[in-house]
ZAZA-413047 format. One record per residue (C-alpha): residue number from 0; y, z, x. Coordinates in Angstrom, 2 decimals. Each point is the difference from the previous one (the first is absolute). Example, Ala and Ser with C-alpha at 12.3 -4.5 7.8 and 13.67 -1.06 7.14 Angstrom:
0, -4.50, 7.80, 12.30
1, 3.44, -0.66, 1.37
//
This chain:
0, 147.56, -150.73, 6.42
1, 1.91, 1.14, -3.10
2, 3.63, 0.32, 0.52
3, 0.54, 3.83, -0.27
4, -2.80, 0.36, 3.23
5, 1.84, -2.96, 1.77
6, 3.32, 1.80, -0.30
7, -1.57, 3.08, 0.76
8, -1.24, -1.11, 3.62
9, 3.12, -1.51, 0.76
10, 1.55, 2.82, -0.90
11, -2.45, 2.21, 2.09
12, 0.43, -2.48, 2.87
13, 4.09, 0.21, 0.40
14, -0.35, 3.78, -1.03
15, -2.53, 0.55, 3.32
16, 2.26, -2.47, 1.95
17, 2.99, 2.56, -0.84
18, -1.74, 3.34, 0.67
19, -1.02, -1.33, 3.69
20, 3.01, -0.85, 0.82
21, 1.74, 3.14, -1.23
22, -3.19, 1.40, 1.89
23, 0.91, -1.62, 3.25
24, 3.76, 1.11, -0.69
25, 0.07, 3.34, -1.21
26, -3.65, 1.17, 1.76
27, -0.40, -2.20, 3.31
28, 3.74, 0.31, 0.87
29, 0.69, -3.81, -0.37
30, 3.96, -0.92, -0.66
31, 0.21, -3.16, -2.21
32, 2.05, -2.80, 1.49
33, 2.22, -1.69, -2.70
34, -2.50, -2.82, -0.44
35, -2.55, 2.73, -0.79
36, 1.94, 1.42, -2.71
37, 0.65, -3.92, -1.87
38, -3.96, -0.02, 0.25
39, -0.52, 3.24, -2.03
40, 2.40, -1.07, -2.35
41, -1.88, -3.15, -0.29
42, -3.04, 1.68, -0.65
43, 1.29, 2.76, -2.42
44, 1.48, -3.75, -1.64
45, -3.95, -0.55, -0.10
46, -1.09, 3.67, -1.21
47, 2.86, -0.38, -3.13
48, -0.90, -3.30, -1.41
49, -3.53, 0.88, 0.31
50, -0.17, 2.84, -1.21
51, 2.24, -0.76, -3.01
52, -2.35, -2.56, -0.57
53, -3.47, 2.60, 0.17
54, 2.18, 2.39, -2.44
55, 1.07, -2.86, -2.52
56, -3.54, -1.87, 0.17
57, 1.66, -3.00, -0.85
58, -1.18, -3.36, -1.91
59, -0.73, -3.05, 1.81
60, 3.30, -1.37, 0.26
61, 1.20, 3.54, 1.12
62, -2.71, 0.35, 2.69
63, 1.27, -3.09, 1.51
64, 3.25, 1.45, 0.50
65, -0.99, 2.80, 1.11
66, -2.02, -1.54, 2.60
67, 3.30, -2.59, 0.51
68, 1.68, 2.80, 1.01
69, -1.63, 2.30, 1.87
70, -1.35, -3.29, 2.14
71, 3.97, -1.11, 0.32
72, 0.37, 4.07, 1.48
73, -2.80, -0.31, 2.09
74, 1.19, -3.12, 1.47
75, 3.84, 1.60, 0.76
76, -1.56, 2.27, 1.66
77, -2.59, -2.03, 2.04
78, 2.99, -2.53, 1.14
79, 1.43, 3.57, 0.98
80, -2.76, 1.04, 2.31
81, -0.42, -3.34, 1.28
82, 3.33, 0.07, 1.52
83, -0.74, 3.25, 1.38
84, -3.19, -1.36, 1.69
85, 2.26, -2.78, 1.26
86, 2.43, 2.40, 1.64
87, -2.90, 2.16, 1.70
88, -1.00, -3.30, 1.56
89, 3.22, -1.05, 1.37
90, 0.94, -0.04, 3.68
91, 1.59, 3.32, 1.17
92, 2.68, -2.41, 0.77
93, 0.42, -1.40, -3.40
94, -0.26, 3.83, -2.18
95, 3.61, 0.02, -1.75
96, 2.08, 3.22, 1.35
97, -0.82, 3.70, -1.96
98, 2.47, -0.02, -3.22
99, 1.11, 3.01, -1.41
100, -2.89, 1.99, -2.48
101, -0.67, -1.23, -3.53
102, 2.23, 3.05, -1.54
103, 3.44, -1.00, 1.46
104, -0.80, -3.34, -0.67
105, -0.42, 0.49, -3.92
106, 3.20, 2.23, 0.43
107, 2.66, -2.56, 1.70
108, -1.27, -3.17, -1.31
109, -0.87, -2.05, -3.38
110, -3.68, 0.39, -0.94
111, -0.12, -4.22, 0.51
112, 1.20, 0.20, 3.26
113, -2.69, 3.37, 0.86
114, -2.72, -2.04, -1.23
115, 0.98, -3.34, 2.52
116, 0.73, 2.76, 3.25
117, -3.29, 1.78, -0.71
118, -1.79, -3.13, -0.25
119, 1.17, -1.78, 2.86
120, -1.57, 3.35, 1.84
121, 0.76, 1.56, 3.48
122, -1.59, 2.03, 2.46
123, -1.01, 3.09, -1.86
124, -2.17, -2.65, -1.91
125, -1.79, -2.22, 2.79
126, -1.27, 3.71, 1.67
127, -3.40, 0.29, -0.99
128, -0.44, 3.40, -1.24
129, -3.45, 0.11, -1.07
130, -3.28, -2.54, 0.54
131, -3.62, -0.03, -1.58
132, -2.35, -2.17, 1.76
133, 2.40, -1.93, 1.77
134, 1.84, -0.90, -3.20
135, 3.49, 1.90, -0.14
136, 0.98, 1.95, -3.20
137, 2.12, -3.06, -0.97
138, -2.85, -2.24, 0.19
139, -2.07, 2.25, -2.46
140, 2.56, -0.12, -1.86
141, 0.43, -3.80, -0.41
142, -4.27, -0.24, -0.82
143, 0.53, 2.79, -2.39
144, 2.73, -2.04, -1.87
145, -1.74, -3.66, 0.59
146, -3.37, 1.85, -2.14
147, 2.38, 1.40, -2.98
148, 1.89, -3.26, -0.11
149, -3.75, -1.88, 0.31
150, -1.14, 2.65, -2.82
151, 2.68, -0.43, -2.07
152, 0.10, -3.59, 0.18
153, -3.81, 0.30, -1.19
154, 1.06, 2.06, -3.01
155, 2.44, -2.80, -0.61
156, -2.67, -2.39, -0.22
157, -1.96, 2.21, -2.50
158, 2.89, 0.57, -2.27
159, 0.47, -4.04, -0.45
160, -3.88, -0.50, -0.25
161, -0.13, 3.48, -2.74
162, 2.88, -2.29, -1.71
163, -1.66, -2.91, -0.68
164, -1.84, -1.23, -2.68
165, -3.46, 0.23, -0.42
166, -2.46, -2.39, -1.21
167, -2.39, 1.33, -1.98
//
């Protein structure tokens, strides 16, 4: 696959991934925990890189970072969305106490210290809010981000094997 059309359906992927959760937000009705709203910018981290990388059609050494990168976003945010799927599956028992919302948070405190309490998670985040065949929105979310990581890691591969020499 040339690198422009690689770029392109990454870009396509993370773009789709986007809409359907604005979708879910702004037409189904579905708040965004916290932990939701890491994973969206993890995948606009995805939709960026990639599509810089479709618009600047970029050499072999070039393709490689591009695909570097958007693999390195992809994997931010599937650590992200693990951790969510981890708190869904705790204990009632175990579910940290409700904190206050993302926007007071990014008010009061240092941006180092919103990223550790949003991370660490709490209630609003372990509710499962949504579910497609058994899997819960979270869960989607993590496959989604394990294939662009897998795709990008693949387009990784083919900008080493496009570098080296050929034999002729």
């Amino acid at each position: 696959m040339r690198t422009r059309s690689f770029f392109a359906v990454l870009t396509l992927a993370a773009l789709a991934a986007l809409v359907f959760a604005f979708g879910l937000e702004y037409v189904g009705g579905l708040e965004p925990c916290p932990l939701c709203i890491f994973q969206r910018i993890a995948m606009f981290g995805v939709l960026a890189v990639s599509a810089a990388g479709w618009l600047h059609n970029p050499g072999a050494i070039g393709h490689r970072v591009y695909a570097g990168l958007a693999m390195l976003a992809g994997a931010v945010g599937a650590a992200i969305a693990a951790r969510h799927v981890w708190l869904i599956h705790l204990p009632p028992d175990q579910v940290p106490a409700c904190g206050p919302g993302l926007d007071y948070l990014v008010q009061v405190m240092p941006l180092s210290d919103v990223v550790g309490t949003v991370l660490r998670g709490d209630a609003s985040c372990a509710t499962v809010k949504g579910s497609f065949v058994g899997i819960s929105l979270p869960g989607w979310t993590l496959i989604v981000f394990v294939a662009l990581v897998l795709f990008a890691l693949v387009g990784l591969a083919r900008g080493k094997r496009e570098s080296a020499p050929t034999s002729r």
